[in-house]
C-alpha positions in Angstrom: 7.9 -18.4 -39.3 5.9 -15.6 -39.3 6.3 -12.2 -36.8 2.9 -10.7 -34.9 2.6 -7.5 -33.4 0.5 -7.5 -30.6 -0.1 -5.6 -27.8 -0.3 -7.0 -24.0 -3.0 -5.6 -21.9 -2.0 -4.8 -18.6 -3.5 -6.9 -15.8 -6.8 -5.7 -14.3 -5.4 -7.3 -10.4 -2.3 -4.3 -11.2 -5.0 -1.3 -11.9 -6.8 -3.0 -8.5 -3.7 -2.6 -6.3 -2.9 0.8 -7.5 -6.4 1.9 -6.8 -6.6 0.5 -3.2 -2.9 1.6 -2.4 -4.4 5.4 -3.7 -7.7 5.1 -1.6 -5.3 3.9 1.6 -2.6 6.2 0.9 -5.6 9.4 1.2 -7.2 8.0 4.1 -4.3 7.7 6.1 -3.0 11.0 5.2 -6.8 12.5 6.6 -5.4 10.5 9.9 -2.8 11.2 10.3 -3.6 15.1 9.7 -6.4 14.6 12.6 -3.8 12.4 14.6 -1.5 15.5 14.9 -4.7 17.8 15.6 -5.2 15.8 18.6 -1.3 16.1 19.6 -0.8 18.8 22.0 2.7 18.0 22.9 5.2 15.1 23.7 5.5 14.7 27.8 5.0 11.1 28.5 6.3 8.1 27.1 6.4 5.8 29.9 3.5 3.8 27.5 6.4 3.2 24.8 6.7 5.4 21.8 3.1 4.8 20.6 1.7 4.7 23.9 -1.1 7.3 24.0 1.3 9.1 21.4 -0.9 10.9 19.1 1.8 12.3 17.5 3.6 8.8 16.9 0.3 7.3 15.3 0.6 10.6 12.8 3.9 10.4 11.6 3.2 6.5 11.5 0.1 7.1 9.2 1.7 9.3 7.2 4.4 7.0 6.1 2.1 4.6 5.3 0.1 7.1 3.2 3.1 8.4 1.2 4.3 4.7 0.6 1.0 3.9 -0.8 0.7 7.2 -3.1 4.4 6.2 -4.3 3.9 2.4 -4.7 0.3 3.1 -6.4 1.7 5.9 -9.2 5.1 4.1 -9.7 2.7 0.9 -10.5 0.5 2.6 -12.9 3.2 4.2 -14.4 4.9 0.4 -15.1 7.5 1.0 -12.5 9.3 -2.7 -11.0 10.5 0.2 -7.9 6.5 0.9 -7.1 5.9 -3.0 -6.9 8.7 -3.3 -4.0 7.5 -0.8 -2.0 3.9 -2.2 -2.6 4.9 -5.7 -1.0 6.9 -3.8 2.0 3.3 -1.6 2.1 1.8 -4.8 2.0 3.3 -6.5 4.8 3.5 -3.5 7.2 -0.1 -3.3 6.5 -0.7 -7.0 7.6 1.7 -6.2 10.8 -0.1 -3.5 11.7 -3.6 -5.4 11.1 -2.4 -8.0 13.6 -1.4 -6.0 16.3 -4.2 -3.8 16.4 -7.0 -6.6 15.7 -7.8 -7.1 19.6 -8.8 -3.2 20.0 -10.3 -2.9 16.6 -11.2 -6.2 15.4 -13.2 -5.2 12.1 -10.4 -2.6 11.3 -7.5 -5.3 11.8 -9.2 -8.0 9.9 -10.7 -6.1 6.7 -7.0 -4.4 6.8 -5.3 -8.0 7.0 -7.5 -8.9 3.7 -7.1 -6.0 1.4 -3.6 -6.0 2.5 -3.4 -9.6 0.8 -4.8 -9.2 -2.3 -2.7 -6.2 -3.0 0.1 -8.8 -2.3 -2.0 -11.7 -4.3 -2.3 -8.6 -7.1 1.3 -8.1 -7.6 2.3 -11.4 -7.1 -0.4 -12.6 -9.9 1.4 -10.0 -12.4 4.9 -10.4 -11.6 6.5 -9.0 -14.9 5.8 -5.5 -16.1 3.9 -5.3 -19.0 5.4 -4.6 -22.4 3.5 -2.7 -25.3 4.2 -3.4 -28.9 7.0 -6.2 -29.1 7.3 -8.7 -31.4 7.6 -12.2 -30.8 7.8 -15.2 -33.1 5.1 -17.5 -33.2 
């Protein structure tokens, strides 16, 4: 019985979800900055809380955003945390895909499908990776 070194590369699905999560988690913070531009004050919420809330949609995106810049630097870092908070990400994302696909249907939909392969990348992957262990063979 013999011992190997060898070193496990990291899944190329993990450095995908990251990368999306990082490009998601900037855009949204860009919205959510002009989202609160465009909110003069609160006076009316007789539409519900996100009713023609400007305001509402900005503190909405920007929770998204900072969940995504967590979830994508906690995963490239190794981090099991960063991959929770990716699937919640995740599934928000695919919430929030299907209640907004009858005003923006392109929006809703290509959010619906990059939302699930950041939940098919994770899923693929579902142990962190390891570097220099030695196994029997």
């Amino acid at each position: 019985m013999s011992v190997q070194a060898y070193e496990e590369r990291a899944s190329g699905w993990l450095g995908f979800a990251a990368i999306v999560m990082f490009a998601v988690g900037f855009f949204r913070f860009i919205s959510a900055i002009a989202y609160f531009a465009n909110s003069h004050r609160i006076n009316n919420l007789t539409g519900g809380l996100f009713g023609g809330q400007n305001w509402a949609w900005g503190l909405w995106d920007l929770l998204i955003a900072a969940a995504a810049i967590f979830a994508g630097s906690s995963i490239l870092s190794g981090g099991g945390f960063g991959r929770v908070v990716g699937y919640i990400w995740a599934v928000l994302m695919i919430v929030q895909g299907f209640t907004i696909i009858g005003f923006a249907p392109w929006y809703g939909t290509i959010s619906i499908a990059i939302a699930t392969l950041v939940i098919y990348a994770l899923a693929s992957n579902p142990r962190p990776t390891t570097r220099g262990t030695m196994t029997p063979t």
